[in-house]
Jmol script that loads the backbone (N, CA, C; Angstrom):
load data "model"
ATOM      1  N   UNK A   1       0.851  -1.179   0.000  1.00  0.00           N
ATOM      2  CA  UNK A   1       0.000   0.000   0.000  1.00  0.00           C
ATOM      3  C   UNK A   1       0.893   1.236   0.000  1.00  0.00           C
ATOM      4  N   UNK A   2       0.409   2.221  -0.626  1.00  0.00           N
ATOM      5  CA  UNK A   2       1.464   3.596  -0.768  1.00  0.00           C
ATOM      6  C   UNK A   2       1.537   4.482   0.831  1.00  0.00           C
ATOM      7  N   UNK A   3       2.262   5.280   0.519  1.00  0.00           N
ATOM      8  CA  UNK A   3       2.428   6.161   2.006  1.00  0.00           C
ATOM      9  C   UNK A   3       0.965   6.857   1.908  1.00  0.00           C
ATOM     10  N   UNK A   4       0.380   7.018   1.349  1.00  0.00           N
ATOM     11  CA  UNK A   4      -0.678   7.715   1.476  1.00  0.00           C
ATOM     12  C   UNK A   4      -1.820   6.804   1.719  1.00  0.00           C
ATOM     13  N   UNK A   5      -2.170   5.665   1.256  1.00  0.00           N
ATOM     14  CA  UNK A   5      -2.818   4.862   2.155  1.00  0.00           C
ATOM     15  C   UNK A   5      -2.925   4.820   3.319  1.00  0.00           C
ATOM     16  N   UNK A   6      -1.559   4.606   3.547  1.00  0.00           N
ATOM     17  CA  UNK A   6      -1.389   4.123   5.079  1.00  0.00           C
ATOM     18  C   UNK A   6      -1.485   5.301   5.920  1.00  0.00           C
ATOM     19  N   UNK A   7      -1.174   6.939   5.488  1.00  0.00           N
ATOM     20  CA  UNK A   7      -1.483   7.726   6.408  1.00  0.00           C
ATOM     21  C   UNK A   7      -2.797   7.896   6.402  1.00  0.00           C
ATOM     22  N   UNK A   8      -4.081   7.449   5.367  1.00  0.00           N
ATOM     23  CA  UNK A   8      -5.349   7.357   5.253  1.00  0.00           C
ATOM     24  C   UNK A   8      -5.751   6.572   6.146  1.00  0.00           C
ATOM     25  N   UNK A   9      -4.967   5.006   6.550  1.00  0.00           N
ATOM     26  CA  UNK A   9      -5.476   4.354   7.760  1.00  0.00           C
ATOM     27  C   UNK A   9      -5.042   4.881   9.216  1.00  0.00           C
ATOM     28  N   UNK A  10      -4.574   5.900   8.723  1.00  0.00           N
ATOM     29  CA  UNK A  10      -3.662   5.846  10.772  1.00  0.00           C
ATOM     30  C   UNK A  10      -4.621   6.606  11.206  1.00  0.00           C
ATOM     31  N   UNK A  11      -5.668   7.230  10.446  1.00  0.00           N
ATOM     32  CA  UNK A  11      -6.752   8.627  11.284  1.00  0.00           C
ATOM     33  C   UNK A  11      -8.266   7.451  11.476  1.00  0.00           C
ATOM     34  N   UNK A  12      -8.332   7.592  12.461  1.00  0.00           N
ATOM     35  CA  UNK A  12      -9.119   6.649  13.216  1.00  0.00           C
ATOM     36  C   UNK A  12      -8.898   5.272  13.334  1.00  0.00           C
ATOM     37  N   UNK A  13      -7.807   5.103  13.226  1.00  0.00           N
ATOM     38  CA  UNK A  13      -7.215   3.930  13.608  1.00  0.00           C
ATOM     39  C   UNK A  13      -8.017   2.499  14.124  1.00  0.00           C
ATOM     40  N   UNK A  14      -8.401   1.734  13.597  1.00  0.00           N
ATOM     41  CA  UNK A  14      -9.527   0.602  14.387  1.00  0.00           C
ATOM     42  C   UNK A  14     -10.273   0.651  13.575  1.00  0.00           C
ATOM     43  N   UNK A  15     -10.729   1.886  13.075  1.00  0.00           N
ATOM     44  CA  UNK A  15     -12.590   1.956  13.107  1.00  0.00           C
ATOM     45  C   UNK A  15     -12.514   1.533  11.472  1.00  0.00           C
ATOM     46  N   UNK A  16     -11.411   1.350  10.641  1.00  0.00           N
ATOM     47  CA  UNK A  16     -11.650   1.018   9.165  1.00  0.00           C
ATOM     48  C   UNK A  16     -12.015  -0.271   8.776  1.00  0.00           C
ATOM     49  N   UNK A  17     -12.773  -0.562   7.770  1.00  0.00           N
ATOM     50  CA  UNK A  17     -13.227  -1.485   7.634  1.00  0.00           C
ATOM     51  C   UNK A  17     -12.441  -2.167   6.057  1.00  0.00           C
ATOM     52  N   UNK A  18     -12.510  -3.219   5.780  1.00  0.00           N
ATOM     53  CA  UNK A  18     -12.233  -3.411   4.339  1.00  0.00           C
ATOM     54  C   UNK A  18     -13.501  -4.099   3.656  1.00  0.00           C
ATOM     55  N   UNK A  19     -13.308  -4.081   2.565  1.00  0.00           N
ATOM     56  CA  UNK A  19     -14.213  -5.422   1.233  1.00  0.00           C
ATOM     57  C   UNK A  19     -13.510  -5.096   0.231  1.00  0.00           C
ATOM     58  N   UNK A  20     -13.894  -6.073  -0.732  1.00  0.00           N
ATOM     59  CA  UNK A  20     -13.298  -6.552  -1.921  1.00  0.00           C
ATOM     60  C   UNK A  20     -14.245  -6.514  -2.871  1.00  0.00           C
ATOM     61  N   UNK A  21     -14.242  -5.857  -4.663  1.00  0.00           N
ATOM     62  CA  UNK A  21     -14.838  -6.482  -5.399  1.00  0.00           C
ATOM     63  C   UNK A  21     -14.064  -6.910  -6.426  1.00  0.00           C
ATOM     64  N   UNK A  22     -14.193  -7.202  -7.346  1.00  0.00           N
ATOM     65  CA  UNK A  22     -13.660  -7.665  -8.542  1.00  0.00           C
ATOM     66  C   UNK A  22     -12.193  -6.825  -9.074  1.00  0.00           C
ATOM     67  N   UNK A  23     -12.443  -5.584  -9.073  1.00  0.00           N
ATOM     68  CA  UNK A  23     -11.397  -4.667  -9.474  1.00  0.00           C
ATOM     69  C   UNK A  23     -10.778  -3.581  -8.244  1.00  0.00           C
ATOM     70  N   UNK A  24     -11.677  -3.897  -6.681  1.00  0.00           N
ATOM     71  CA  UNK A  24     -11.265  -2.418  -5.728  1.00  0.00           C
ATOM     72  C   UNK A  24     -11.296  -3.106  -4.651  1.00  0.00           C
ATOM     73  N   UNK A  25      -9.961  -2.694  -3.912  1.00  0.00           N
ATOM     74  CA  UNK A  25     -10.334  -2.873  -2.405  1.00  0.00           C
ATOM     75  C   UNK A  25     -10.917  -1.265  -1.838  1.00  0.00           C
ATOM     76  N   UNK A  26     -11.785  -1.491  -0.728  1.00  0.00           N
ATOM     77  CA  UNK A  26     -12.303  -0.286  -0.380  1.00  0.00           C
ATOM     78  C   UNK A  26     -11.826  -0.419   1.127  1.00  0.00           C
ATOM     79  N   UNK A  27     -11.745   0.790   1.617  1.00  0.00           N
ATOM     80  CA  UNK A  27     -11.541   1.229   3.522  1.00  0.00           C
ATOM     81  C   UNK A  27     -12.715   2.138   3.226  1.00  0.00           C
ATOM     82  N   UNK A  28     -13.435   1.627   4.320  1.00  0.00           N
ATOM     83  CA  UNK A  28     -14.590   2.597   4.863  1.00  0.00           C
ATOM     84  C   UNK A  28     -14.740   2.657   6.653  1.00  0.00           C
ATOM     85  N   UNK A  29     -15.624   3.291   6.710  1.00  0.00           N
ATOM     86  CA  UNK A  29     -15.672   3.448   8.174  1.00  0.00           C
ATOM     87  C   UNK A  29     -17.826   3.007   8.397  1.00  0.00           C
ATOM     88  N   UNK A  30     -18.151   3.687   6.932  1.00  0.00           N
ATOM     89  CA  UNK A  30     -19.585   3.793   7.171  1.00  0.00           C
ATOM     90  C   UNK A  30     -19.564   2.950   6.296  1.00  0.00           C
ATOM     91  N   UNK A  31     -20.797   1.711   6.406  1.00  0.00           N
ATOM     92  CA  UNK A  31     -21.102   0.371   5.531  1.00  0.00           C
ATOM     93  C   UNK A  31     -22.268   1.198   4.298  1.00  0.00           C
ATOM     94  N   UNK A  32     -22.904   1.892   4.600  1.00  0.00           N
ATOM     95  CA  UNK A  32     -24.092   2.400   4.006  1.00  0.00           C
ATOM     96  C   UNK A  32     -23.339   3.052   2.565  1.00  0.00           C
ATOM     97  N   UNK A  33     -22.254   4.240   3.299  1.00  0.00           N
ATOM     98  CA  UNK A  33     -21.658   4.918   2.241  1.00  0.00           C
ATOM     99  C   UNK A  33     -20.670   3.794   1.351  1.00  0.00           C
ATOM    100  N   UNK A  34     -19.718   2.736   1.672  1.00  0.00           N
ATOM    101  CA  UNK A  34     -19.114   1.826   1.106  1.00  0.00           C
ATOM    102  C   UNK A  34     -20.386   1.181   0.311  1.00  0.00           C
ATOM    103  N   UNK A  35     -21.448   0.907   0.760  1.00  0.00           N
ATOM    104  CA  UNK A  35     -22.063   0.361  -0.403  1.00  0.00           C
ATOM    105  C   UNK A  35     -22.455   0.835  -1.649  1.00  0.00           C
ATOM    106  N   UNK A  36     -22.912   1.538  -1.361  1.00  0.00           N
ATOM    107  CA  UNK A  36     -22.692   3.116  -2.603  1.00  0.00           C
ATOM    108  C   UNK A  36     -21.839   3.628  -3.235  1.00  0.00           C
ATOM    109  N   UNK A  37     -20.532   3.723  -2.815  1.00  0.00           N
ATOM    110  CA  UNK A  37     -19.603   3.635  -3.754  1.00  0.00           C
ATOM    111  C   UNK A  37     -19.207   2.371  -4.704  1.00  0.00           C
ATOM    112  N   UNK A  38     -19.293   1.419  -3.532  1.00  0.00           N
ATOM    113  CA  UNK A  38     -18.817  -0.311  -4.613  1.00  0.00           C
ATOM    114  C   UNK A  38     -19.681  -0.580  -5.482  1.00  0.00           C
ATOM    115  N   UNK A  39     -21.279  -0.052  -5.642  1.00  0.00           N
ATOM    116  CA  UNK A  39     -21.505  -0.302  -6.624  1.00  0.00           C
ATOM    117  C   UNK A  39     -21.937   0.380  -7.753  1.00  0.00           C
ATOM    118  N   UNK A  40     -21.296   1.677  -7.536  1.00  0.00           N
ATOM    119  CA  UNK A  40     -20.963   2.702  -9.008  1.00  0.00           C
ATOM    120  C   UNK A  40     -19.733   2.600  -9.168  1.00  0.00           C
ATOM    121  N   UNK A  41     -18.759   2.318  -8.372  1.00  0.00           N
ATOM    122  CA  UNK A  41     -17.289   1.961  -8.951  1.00  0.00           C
ATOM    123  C   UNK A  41     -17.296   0.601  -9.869  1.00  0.00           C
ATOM    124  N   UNK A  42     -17.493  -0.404  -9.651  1.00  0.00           N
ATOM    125  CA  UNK A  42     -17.221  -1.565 -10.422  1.00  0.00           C
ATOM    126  C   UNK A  42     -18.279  -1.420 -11.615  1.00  0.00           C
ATOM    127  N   UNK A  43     -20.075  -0.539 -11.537  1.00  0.00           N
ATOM    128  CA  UNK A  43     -20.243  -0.562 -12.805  1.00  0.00           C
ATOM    129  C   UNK A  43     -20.001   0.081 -13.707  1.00  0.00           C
ATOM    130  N   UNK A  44     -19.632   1.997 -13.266  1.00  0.00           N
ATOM    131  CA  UNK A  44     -18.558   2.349 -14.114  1.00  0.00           C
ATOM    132  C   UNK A  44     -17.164   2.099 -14.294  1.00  0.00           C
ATOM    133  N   UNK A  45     -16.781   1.007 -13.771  1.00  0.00           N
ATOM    134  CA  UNK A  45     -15.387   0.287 -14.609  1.00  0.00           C
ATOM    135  C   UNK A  45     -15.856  -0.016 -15.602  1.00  0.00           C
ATOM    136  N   UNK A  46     -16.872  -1.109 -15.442  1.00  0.00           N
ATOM    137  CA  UNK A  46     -17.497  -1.377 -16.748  1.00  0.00           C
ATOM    138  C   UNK A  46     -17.856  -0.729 -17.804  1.00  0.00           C
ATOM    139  N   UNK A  47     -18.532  -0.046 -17.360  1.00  0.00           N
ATOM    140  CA  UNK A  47     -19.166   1.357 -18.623  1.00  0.00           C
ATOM    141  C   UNK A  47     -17.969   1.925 -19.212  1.00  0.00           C
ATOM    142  N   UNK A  48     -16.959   2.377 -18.877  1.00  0.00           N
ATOM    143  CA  UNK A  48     -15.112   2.666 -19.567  1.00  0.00           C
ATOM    144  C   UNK A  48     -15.285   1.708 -20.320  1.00  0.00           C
ATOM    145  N   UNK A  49     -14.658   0.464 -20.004  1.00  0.00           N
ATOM    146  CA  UNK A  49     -14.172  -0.612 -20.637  1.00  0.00           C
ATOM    147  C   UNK A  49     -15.136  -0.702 -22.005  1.00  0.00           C
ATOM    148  N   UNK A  50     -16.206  -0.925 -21.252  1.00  0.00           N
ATOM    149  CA  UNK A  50     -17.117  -0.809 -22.942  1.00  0.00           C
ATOM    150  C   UNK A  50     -17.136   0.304 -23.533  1.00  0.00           C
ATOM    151  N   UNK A  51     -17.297   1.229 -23.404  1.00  0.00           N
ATOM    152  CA  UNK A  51     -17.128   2.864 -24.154  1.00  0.00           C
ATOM    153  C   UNK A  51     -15.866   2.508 -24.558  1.00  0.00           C
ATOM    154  N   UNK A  52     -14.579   2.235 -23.869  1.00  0.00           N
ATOM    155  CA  UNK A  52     -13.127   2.433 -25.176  1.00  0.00           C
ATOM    156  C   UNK A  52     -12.920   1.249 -25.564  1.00  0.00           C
ATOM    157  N   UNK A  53     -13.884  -0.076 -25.715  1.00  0.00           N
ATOM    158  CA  UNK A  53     -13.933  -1.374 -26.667  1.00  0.00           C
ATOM    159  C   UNK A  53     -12.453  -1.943 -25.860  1.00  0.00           C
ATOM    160  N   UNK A  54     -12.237  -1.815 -24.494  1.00  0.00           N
ATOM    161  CA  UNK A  54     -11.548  -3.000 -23.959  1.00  0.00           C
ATOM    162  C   UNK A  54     -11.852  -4.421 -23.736  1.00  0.00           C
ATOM    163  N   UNK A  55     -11.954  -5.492 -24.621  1.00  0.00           N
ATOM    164  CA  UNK A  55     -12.046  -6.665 -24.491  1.00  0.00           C
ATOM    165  C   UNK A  55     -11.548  -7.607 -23.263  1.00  0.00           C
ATOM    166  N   UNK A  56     -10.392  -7.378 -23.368  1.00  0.00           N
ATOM    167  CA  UNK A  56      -9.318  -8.024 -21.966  1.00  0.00           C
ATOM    168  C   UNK A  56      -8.784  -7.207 -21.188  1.00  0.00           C
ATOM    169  N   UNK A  57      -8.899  -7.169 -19.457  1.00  0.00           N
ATOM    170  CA  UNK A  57      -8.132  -6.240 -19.056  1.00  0.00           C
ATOM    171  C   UNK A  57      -7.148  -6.734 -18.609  1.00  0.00           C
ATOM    172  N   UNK A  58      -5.653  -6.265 -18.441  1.00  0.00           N
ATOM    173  CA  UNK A  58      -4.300  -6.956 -18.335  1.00  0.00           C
ATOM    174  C   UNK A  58      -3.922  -6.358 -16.677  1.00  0.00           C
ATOM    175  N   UNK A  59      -5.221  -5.498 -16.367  1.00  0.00           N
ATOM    176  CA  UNK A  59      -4.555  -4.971 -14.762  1.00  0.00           C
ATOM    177  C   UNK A  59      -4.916  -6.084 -13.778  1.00  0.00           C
ATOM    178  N   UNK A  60      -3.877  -6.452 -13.230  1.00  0.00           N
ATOM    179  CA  UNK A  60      -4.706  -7.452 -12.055  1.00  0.00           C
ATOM    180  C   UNK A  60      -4.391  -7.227 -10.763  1.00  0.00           C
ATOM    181  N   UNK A  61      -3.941  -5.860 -10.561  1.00  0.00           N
ATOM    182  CA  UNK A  61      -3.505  -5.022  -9.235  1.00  0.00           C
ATOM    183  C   UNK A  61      -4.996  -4.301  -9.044  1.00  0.00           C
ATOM    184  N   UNK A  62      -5.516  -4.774  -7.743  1.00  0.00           N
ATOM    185  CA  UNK A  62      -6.554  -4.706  -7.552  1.00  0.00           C
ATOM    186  C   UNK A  62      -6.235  -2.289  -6.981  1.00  0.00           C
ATOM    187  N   UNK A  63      -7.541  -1.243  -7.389  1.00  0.00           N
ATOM    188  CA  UNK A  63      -6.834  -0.149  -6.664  1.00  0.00           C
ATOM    189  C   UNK A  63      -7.729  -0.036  -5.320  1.00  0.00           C
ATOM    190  N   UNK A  64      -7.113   0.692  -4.830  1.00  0.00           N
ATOM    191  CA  UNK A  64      -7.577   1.407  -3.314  1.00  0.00           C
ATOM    192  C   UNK A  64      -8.621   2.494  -3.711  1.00  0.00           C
ATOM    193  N   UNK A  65      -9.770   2.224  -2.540  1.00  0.00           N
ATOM    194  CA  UNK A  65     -10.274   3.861  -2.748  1.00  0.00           C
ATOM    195  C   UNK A  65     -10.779   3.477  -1.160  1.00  0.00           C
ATOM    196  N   UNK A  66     -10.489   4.684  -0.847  1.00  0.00           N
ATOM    197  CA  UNK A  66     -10.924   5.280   0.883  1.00  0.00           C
ATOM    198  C   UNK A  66     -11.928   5.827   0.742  1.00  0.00           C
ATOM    199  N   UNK A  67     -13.004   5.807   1.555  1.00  0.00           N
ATOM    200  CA  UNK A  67     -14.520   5.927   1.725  1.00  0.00           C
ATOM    201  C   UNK A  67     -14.173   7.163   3.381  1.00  0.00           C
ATOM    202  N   UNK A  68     -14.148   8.585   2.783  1.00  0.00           N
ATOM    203  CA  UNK A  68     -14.468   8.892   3.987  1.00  0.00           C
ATOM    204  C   UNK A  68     -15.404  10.032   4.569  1.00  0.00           C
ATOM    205  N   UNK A  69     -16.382   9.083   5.618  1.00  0.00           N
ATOM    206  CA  UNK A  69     -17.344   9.992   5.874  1.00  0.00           C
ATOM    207  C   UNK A  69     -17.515  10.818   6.624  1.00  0.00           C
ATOM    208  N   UNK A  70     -16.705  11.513   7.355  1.00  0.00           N
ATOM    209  CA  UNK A  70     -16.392  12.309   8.179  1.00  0.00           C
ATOM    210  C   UNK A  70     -15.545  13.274   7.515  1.00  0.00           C
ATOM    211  N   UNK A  71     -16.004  14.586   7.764  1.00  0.00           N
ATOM    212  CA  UNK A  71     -15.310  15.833   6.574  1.00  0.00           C
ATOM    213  C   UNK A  71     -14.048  15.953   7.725  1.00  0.00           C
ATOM    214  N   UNK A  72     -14.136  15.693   8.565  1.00  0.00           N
ATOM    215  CA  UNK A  72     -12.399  16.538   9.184  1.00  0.00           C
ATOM    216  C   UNK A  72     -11.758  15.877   9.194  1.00  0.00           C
ATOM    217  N   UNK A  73     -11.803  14.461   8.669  1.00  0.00           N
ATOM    218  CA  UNK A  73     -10.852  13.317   8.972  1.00  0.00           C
ATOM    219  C   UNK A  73     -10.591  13.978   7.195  1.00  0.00           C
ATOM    220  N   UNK A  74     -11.183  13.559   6.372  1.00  0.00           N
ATOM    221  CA  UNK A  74     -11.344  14.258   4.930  1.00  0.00           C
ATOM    222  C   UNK A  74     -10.142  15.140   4.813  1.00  0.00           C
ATOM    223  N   UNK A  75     -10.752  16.618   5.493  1.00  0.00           N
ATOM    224  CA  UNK A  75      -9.295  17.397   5.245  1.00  0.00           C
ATOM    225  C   UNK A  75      -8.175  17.479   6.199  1.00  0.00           C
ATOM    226  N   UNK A  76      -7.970  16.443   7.440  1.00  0.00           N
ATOM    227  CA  UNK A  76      -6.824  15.977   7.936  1.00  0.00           C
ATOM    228  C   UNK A  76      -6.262  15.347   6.832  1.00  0.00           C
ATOM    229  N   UNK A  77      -6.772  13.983   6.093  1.00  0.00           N
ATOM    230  CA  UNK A  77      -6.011  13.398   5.254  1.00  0.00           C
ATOM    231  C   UNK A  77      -5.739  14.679   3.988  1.00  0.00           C
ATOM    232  N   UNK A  78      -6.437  15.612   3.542  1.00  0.00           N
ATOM    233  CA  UNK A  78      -5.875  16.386   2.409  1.00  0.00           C
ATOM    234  C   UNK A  78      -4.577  16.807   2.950  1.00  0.00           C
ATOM    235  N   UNK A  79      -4.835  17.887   4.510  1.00  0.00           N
ATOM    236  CA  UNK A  79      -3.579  18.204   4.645  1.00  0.00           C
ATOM    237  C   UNK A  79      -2.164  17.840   4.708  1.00  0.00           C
ATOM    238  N   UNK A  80      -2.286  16.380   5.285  1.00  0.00           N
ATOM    239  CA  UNK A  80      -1.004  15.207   5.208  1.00  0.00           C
ATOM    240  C   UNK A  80      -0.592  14.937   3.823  1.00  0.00           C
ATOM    241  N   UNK A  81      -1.401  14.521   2.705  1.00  0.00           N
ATOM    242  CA  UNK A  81      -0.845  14.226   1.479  1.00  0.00           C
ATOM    243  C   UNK A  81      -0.341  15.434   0.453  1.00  0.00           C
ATOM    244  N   UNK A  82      -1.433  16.567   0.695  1.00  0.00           N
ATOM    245  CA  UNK A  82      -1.562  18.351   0.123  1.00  0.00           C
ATOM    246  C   UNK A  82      -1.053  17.882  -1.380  1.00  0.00           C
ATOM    247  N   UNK A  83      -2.096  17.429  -1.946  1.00  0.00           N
ATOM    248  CA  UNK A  83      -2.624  17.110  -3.354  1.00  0.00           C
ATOM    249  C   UNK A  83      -1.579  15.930  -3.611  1.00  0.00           C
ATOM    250  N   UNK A  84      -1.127  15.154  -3.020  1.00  0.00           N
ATOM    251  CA  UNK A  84      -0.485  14.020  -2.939  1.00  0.00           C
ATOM    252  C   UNK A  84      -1.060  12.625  -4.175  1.00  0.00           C
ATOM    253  N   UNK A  85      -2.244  12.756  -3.881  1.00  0.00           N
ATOM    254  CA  UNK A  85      -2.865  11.910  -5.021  1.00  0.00           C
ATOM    255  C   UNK A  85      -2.116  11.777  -6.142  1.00  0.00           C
ATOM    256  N   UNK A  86      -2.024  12.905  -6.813  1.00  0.00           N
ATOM    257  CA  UNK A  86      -1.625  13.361  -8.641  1.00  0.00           C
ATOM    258  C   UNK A  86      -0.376  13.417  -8.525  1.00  0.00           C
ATOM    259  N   UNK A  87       0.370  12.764  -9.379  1.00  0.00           N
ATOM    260  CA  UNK A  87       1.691  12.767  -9.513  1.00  0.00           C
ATOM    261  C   UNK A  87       1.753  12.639 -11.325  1.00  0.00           C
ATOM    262  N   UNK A  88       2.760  13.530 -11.624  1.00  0.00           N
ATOM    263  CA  UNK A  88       3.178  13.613 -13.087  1.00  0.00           C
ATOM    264  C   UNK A  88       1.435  13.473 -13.904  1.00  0.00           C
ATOM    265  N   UNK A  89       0.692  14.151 -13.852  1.00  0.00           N
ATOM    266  CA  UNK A  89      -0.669  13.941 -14.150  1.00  0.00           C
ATOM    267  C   UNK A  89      -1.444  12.554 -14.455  1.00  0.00           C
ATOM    268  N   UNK A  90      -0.673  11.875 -13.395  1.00  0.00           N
ATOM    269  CA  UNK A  90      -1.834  10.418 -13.450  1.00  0.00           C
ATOM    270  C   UNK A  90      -1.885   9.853 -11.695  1.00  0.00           C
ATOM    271  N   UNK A  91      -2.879   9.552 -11.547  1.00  0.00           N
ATOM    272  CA  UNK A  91      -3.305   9.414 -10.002  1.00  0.00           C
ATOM    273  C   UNK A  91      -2.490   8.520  -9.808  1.00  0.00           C
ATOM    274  N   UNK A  92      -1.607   8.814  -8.834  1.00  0.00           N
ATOM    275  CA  UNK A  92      -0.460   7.838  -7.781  1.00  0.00           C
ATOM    276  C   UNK A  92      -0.696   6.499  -6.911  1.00  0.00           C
ATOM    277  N   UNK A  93      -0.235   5.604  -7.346  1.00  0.00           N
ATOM    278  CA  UNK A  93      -0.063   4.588  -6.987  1.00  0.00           C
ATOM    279  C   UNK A  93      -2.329   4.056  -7.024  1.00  0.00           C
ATOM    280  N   UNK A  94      -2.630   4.663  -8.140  1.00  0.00           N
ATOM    281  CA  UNK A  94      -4.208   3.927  -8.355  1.00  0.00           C
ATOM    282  C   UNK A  94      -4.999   3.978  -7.013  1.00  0.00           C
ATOM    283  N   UNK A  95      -4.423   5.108  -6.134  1.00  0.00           N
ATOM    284  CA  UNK A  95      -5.196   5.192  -4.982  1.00  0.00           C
ATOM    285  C   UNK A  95      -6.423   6.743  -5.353  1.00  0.00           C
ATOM    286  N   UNK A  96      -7.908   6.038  -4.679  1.00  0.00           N
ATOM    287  CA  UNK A  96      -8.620   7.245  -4.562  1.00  0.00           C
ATOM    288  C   UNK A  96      -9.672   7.062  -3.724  1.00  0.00           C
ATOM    289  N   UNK A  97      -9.347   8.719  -3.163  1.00  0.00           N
ATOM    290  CA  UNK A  97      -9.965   8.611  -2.002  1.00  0.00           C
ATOM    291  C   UNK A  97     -10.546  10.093  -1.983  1.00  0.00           C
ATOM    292  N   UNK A  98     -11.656  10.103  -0.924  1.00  0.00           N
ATOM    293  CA  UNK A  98     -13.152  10.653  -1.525  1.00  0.00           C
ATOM    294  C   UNK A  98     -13.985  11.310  -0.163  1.00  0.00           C
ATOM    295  N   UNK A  99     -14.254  12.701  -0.039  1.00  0.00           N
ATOM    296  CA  UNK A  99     -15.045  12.630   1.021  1.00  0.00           C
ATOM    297  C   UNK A  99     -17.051  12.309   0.415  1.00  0.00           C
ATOM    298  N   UNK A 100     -17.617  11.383   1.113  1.00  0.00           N
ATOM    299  CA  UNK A 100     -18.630  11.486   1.075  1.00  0.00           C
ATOM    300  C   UNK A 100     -19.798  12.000   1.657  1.00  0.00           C
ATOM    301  N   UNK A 101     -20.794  13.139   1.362  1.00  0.00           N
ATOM    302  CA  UNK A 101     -21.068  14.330   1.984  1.00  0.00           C
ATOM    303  C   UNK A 101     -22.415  13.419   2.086  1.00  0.00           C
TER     304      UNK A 101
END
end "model"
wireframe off; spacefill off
backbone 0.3
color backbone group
C-alpha cells in the first residue's frame, strides 16, 4: 500500500473497515456509504471498458479507494498528502480517495 494509504489508515485507527470487489479494495468506516460507492465503482469500470472497446483487461492489481465519511478526517487526510494523489498527471499509486457528503 502507498504512504498515502497508510497515512489514510492511521486517522481513526480501528474503526476502518475493508471489502473486496472484482477490481477495488475499499476502507470505509460507514457500511451504508461503502455500499454506494462499490456499486458505481465496479459498474462504471465497466461502462469505460465498454465505451473504449476493452475486451481483456491486463490490470490485475486490484486499486484502493478510501470511503471517507467524516469531513475533518477528509481534510486531515488532504492536509497530510496536500494534493499528494496526482503525480506527473496520473493518479499515484491507483489510490482514490473521496469525502462522502
Amino acid at each position: 500500500m502507498s504512504p498515502e494509504g497508510k497515512s489514510a489508515l492511521s486517522l481513526n485507527e480501528g474503526l476502518w473497515k475493508h471489502a473486496e470487489t472484482a477490481h477495488f479494495v475499499y476502507h470505509f468506516t460507514d457500511e451504508k456509504d461503502a455500499r454506494t460507492v462499490y456499486l458505481h465503482a465496479e459498474a462504471y469500470y465497466e461502462w469505460i471498458k465498454n465505451f473504449l472497446g476493452v475486451e481483456q483487461d491486463p490490470w490485475k492489481k486490484k486499486s484502493h479507494i478510501f470511503v471517507f465519511s467524516d469531513k475533518a478526517d477528509w481534510q486531515k487526510f488532504n492536509q497530510r498528502v496536500r494534493g499528494g494523489l496526482f503525480r506527473g498527471g496520473r493518479l499515484h499509486q491507483r489510490l482514490g480517495a473521496f469525502h462522502v457528503p
